[in-house]
C-alpha positions as CSV (number, residue, x, y, z in Angstrom):
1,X,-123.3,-72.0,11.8
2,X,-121.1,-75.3,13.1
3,X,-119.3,-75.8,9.4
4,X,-119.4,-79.7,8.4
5,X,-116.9,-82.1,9.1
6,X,-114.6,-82.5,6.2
7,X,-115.1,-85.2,3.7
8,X,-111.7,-86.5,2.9
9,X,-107.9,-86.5,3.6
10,X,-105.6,-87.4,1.2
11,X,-102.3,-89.0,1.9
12,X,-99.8,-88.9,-0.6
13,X,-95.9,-89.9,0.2
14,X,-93.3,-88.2,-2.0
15,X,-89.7,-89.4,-2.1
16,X,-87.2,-87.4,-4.5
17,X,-89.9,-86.4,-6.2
18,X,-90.0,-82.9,-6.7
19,X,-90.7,-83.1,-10.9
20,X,-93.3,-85.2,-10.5
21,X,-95.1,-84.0,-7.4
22,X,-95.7,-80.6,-9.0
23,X,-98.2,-82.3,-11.6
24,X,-99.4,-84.7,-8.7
25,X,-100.4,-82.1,-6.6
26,X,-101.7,-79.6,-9.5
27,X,-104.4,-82.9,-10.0
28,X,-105.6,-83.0,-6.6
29,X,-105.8,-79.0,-6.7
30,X,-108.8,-77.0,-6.9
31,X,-107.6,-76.0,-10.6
32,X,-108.3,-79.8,-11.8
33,X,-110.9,-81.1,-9.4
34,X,-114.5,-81.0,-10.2
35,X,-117.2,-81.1,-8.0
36,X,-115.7,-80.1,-4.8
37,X,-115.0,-77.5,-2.3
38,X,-111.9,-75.9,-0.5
39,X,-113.4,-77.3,2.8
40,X,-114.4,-81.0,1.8
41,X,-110.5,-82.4,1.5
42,X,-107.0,-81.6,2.6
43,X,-104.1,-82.9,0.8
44,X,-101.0,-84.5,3.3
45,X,-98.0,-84.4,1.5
46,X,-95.3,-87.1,3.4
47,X,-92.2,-86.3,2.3
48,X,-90.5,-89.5,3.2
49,X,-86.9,-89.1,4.1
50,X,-85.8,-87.6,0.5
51,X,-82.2,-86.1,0.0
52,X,-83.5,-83.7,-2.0
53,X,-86.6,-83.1,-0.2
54,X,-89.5,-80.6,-1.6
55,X,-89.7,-77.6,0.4
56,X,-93.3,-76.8,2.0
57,X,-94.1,-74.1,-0.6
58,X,-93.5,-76.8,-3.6
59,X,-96.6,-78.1,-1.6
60,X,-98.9,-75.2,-0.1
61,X,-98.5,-73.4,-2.8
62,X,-101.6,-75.6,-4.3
63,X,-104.2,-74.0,-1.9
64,X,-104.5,-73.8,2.1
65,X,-105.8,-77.4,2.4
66,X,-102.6,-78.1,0.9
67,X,-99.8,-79.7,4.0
68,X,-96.7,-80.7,4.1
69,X,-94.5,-83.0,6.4
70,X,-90.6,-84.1,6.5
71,X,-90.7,-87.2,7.6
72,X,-87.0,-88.0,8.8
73,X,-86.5,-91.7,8.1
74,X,-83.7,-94.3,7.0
75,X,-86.4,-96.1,5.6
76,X,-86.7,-97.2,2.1
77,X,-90.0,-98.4,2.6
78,X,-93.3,-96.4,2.6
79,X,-95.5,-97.9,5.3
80,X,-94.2,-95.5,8.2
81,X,-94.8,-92.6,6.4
82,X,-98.6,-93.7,5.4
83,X,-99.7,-94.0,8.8
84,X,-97.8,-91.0,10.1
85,X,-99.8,-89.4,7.3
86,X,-103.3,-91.0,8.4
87,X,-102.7,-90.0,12.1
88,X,-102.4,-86.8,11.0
89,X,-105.6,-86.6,8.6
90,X,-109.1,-84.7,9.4
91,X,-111.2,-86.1,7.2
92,X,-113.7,-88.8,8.4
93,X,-112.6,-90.2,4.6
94,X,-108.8,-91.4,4.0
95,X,-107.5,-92.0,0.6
96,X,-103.6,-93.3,0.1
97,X,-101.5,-92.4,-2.9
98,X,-98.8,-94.5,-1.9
99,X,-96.3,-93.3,-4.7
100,X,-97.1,-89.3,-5.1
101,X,-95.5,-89.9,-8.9
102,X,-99.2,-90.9,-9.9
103,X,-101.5,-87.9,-11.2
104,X,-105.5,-88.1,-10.8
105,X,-108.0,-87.5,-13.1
106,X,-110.3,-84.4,-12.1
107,X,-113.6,-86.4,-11.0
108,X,-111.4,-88.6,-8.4
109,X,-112.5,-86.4,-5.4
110,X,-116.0,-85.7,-6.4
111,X,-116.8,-89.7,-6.8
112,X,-114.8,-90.8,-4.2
113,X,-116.8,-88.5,-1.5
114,X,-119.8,-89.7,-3.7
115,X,-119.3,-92.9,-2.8
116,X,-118.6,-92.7,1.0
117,X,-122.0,-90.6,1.0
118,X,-124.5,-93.3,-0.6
119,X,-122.2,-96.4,1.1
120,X,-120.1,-94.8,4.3
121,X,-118.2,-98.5,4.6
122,X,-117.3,-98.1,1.0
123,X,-113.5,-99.2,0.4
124,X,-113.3,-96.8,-3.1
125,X,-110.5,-98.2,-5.6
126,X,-109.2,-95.9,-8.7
127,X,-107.7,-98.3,-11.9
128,X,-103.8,-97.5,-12.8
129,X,-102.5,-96.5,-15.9
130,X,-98.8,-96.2,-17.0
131,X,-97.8,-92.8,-18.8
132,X,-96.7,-93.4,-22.8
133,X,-96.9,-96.0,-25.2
134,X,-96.3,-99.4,-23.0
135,X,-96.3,-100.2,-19.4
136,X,-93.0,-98.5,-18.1
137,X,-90.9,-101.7,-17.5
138,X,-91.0,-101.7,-21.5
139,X,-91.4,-98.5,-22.6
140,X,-88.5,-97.1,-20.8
141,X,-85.9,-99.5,-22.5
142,X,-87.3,-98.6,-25.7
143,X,-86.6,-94.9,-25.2
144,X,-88.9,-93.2,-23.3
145,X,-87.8,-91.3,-20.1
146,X,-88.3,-87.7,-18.4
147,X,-88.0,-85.4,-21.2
148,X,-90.4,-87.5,-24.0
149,X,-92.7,-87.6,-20.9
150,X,-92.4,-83.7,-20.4
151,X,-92.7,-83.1,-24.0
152,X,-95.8,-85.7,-24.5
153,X,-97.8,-84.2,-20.8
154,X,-97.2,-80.8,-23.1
155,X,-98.6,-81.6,-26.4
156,X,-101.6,-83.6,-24.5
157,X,-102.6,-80.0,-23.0
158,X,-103.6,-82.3,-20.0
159,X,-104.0,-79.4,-17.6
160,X,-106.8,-78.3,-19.9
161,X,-108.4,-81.7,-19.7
162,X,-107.6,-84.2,-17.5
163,X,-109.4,-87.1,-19.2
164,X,-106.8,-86.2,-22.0
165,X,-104.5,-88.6,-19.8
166,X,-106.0,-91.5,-20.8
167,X,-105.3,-90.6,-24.9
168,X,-101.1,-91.4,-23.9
169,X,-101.5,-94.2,-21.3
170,X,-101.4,-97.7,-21.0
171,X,-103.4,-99.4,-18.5
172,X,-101.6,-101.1,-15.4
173,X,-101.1,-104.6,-15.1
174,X,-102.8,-104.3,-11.8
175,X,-105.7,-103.1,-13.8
176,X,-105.4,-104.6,-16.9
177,X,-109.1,-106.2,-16.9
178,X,-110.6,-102.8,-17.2
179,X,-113.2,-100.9,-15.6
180,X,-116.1,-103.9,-16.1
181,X,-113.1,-106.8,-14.9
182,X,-111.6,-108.1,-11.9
183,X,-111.4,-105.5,-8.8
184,X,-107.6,-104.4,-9.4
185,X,-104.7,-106.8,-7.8
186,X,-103.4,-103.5,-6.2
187,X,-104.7,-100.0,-5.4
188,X,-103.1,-97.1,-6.2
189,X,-105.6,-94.9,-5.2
190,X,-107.2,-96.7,-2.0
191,X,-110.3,-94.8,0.0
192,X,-111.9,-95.7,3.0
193,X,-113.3,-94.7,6.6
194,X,-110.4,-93.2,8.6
195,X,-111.5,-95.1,11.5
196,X,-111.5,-98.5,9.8
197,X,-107.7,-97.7,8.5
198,X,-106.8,-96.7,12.2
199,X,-108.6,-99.9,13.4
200,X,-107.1,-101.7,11.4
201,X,-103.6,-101.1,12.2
202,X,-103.0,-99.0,9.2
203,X,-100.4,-100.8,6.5
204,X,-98.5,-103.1,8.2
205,X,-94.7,-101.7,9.3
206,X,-93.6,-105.4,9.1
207,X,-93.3,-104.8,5.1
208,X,-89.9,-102.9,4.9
209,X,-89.0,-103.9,0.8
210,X,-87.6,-100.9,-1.2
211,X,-91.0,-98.9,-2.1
212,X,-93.2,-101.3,0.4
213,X,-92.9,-104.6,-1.7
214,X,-96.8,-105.7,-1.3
215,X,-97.9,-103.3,1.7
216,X,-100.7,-102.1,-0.6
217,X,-101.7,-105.4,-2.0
218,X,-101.2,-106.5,1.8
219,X,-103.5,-104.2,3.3
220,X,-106.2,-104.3,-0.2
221,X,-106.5,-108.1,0.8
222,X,-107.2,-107.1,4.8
223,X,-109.5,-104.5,4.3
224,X,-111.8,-106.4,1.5
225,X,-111.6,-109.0,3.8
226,X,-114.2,-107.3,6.6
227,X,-117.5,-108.4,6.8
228,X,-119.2,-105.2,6.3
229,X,-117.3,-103.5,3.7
230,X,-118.9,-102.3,0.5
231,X,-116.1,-102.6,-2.6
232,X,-116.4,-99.3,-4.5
233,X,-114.6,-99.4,-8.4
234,X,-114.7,-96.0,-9.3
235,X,-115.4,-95.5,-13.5
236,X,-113.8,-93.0,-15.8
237,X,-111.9,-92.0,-13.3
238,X,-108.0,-93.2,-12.2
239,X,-104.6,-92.3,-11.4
240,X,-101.1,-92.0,-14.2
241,X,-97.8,-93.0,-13.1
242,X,-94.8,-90.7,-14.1
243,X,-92.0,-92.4,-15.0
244,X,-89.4,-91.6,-12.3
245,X,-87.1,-94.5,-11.5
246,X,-89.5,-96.2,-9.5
247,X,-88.3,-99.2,-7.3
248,X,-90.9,-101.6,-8.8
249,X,-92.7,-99.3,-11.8
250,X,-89.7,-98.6,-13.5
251,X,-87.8,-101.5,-13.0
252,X,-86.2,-103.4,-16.5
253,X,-87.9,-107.1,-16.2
254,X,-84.9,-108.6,-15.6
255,X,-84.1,-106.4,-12.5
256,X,-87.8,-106.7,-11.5
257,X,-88.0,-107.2,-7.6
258,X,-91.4,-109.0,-8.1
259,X,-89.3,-112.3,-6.4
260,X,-88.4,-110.3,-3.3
261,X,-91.6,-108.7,-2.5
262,X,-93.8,-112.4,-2.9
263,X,-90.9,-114.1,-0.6
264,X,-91.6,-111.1,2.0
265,X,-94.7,-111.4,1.6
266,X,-94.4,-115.0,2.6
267,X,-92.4,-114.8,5.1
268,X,-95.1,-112.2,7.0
269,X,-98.2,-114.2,5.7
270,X,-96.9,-117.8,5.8
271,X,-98.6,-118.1,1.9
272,X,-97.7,-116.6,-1.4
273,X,-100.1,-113.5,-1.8
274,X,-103.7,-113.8,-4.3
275,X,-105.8,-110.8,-4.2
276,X,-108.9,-111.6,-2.5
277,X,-111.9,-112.0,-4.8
278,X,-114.4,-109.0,-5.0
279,X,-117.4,-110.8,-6.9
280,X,-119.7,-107.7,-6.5
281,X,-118.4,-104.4,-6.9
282,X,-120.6,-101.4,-6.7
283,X,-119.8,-99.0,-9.7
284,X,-119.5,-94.9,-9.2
285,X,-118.1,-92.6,-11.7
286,X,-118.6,-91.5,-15.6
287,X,-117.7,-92.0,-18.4
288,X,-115.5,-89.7,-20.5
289,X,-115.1,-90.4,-24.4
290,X,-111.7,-91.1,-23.7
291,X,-112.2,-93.6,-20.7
292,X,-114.2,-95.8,-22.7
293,X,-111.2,-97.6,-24.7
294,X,-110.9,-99.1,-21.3
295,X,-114.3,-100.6,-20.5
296,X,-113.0,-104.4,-20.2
């Protein structure tokens, strides 16, 4: 019997990460995911030019779909690594986890692949949340770093329930309008035909900022911008950032390199970036008790 094309690659880029992709990867595994199979999805680990790099059993140690690529670069920037990881993908479905620091919820897959089945020119995005009490550019000159993180993830017995997450998060700014608002600014968890990503050029290499600057916001914007695309919010679902020193994430305000990455973005786009408007989403998901703090 000719087995099915698979339904999804995932393409998540790691740098000095090797704390937090443990519990990134655990939540795209097969222990955490509901609703899915070994064979629909394959996880593509881009290991982008760390100095202390993961080593591939940190990765394929998560199941057989599980891969995992060095990918040698002076680069500070993400984009090369993303589209190395999208040439490499199977799946007729690509999804990009630009900062492997941010965990999933465990109906991500099934809803994602849901929605590429009812609308196959779905772009799918997932809402952000920040792990602890504030959005990390606070929280973490207030106190909270690694080891209140470790011990929080602990007592939340998240690997029990993943919906647990969103009982010690705060929502993104990127998402702040919640699930029933505004299509987020920026998508941490982005989905869409691999085709249409190849076609369109991928993210653009142009947008070399420390952690990408606006290549995500960049390439949101040029997708949403085809004629024929069906914007997808998924609900109840979404993705939790780690707190790991992030160039942008983690940043205090006053070292915020928000300035930079609009006056790169300007010098590439010849206008200061806006998200383009998404008046009519199409909504696919649940929604889990927890989730629903986070309606609007």
């Amino acid at each position: 019997m000719k087995r099915s094309p698979m339904k999804l690659s995932i393409v998540v880029i790691m740098h000095n990460m090797r704390r937090e992709a443990a519990r990134t990867l655990y939540s795209l595994s097969l222990a955490h995911q509901i609703g899915v199979k070994p064979d629909d999805y394959e996880v593509i680990v881009i290991d982008n030019g760390s100095s202390a790099p993961l080593e591939e059993a940190d990765v394929t140690r998560f199941g057989p779909q599980f891969h995992y690529h060095f990918h040698e670069t002076s680069s500070k920037s993400p984009v090369g690594a993303v589209n190395l990881g999208a040439q490499m993908a199977q799946g007729e479905g690509l999804a990009i986890i630009v900062d492997g620091a941010r965990m999933a919820t465990p109906g991500i897959l099934h809803y994602t692949m849901s929605a590429f089945a009812a609308f196959p020119e779905a772009v799918v995005c997932a809402l952000s949340w920040h792990l602890g009490p504030d959005v990390q550019p606070k929280s973490t000159q207030e106190g909270y770093n690694q080891t209140v993180e470790d011990a929080m993830l602990e007592q939340a017995a998240w690997r029990g329930d993943g919906y647990r997450l969103f009982d010690i998060s705060t929502i993104a700014p990127s998402s702040d309008t919640g699930f029933f608002g505004d299509f987020p600014v920026e998508c941490s968890w982005i989905a869409l035909s691999r085709d249409r990503f190849l076609d369109l050029g991928g993210f653009d290499p142009a947008f070399q900022s420390p952690g990408g600057g606006f290549c995500n916001h960049d390439f949101r914007n040029r997708v949403l911008q085809q004629p024929d695309v069906v914007p997808v919010k998924l609900l109840g679902e979404g993705v939790f950032h780690q707190v790991h020193g992030g160039i942008a994430t983690n940043a205090p305000p006053k070292n915020h390199p928000l300035q930079s990455f609009h006056e790169e973005y300007t010098r590439l786009r010849g206008t200061r970036f806006a998200p383009v408007p998404v008046p009519n989403p199409i909504y696919v998901g649940g929604m889990p008790a927890a989730a629903m703090p986070f309606l609007k």
